[in-house]
C-alpha positions as CSV (number, residue, x, y, z in Angstrom):
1,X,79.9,25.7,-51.1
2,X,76.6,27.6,-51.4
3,X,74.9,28.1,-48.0
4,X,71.3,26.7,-47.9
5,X,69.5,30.1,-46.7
6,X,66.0,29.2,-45.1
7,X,62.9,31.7,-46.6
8,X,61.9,34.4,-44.5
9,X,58.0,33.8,-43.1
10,X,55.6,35.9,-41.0
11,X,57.0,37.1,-37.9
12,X,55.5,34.7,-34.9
13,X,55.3,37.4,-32.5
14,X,52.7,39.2,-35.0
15,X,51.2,35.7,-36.1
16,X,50.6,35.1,-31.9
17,X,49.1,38.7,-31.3
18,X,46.8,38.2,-34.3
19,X,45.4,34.7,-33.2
20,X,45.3,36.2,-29.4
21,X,43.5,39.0,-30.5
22,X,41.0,36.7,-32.9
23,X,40.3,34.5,-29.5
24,X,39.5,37.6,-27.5
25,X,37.1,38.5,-30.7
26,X,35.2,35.6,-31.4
27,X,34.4,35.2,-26.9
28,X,33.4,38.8,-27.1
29,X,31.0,38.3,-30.5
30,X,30.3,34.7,-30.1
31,X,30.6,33.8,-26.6
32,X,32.5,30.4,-28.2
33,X,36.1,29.7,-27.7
34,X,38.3,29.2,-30.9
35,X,39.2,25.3,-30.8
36,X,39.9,22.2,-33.6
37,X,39.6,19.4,-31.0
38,X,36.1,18.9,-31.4
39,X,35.8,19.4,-35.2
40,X,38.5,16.4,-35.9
41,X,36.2,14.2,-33.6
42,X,33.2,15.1,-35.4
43,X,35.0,14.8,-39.0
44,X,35.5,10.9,-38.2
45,X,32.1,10.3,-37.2
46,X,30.7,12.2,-39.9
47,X,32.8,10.1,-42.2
48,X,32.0,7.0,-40.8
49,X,28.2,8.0,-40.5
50,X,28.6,7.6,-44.3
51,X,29.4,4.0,-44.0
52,X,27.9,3.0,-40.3
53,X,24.7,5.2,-39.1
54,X,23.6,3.1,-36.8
55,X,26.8,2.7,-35.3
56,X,27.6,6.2,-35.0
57,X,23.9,6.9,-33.7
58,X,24.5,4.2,-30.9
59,X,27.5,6.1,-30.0
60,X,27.1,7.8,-26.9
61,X,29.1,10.7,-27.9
62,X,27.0,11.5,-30.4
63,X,24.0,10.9,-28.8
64,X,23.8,14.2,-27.4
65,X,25.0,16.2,-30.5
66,X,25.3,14.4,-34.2
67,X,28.5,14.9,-36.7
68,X,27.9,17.7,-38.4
69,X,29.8,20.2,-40.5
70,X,29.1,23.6,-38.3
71,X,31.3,26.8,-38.1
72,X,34.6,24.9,-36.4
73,X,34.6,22.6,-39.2
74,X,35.0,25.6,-41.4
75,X,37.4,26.6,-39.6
76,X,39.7,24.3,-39.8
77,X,39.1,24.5,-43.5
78,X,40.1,28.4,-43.1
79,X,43.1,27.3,-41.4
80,X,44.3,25.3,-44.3
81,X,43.5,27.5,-46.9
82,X,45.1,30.7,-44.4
83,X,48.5,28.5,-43.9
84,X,48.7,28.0,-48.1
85,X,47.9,31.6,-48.9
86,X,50.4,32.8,-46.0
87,X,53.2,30.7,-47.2
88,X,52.9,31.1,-50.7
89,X,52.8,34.9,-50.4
90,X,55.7,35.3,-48.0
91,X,57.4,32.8,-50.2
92,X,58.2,29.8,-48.0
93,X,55.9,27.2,-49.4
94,X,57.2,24.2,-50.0
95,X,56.6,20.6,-50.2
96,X,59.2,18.9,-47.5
97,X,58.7,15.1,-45.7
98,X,61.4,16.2,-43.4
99,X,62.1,19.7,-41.8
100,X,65.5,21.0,-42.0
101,X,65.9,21.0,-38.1
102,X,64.5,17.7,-38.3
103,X,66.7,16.2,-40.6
104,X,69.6,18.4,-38.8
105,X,68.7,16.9,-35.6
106,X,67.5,13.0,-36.0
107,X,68.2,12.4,-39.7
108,X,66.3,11.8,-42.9
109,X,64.5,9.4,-42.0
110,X,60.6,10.1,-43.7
111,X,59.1,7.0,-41.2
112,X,60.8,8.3,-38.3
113,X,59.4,11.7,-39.0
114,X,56.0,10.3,-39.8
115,X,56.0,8.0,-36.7
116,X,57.2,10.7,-34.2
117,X,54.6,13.1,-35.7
118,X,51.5,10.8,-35.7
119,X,52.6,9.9,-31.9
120,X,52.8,13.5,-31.1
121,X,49.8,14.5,-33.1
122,X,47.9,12.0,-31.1
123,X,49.4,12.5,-27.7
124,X,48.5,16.6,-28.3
125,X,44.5,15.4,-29.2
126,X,44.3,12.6,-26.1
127,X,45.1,15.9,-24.2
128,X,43.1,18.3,-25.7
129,X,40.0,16.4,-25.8
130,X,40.6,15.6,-21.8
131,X,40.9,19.2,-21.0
132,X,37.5,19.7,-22.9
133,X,39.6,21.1,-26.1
């Protein structure tokens, strides 16, 4: 039986000094903080802006600063596009519903997966946005 042999990404330890040392770049050039809390927030309201302005302009959130697409926006689009080029490159892209330690660990279940993540995913922005991102 043929052992199922994981592809080899990008080391983590250089991936963590690399987004440490773009943090300590973009304070020192910018003065801004890197964060994606905010952008999400201001995705949905630009979105629904489309459909509802005067909702979203009665919304006291964005009363002091409209949805807008402004430098966090892109990137979080950077992100994206820096995930895709990095795993194609090193060979690890894939499309896959359910990690293999997932699948390992809880089963195969795809709605379990999907439920657990959107939980998490959601539990991770409640915080982030109560800390201020």
């Amino acid at each position: 039986m043929e052992e199922k042999r994981e592809p080899k990404g990008w080391n983590p330890y250089l991936a963590g000094a690399l987004t440490g040392l773009l943090l300590v770049l973009s304070v020192w050039f910018t003065g801004k903080y890197v964060g994606t809390s905010t952008t999400f927030v201001r995705s949905v309201g630009y979105i629904e802006k489309a459909f509802n302005p005067e909702r979203v302009g009665a919304m006291e959130y964005f009363k002091k600063e409209a949805p807008k697409i402004d430098w966090q926006f892109l990137f979080v689009i950077g992100i994206f596009i820096g995930s895709f080029i990095s795993s194609t490159t090193s060979k690890s892209f894939r499309w896959q519903a359910v990690p293999s330690t997932w699948e390992s660990r809880f089963g195969p279940s795809k709605a379990k997966r999907a439920i657990v993540a959107f939980i998490g995913g959601a539990i991770a922005m409640f915080g982030a946005r109560l800390a201020d991102g």
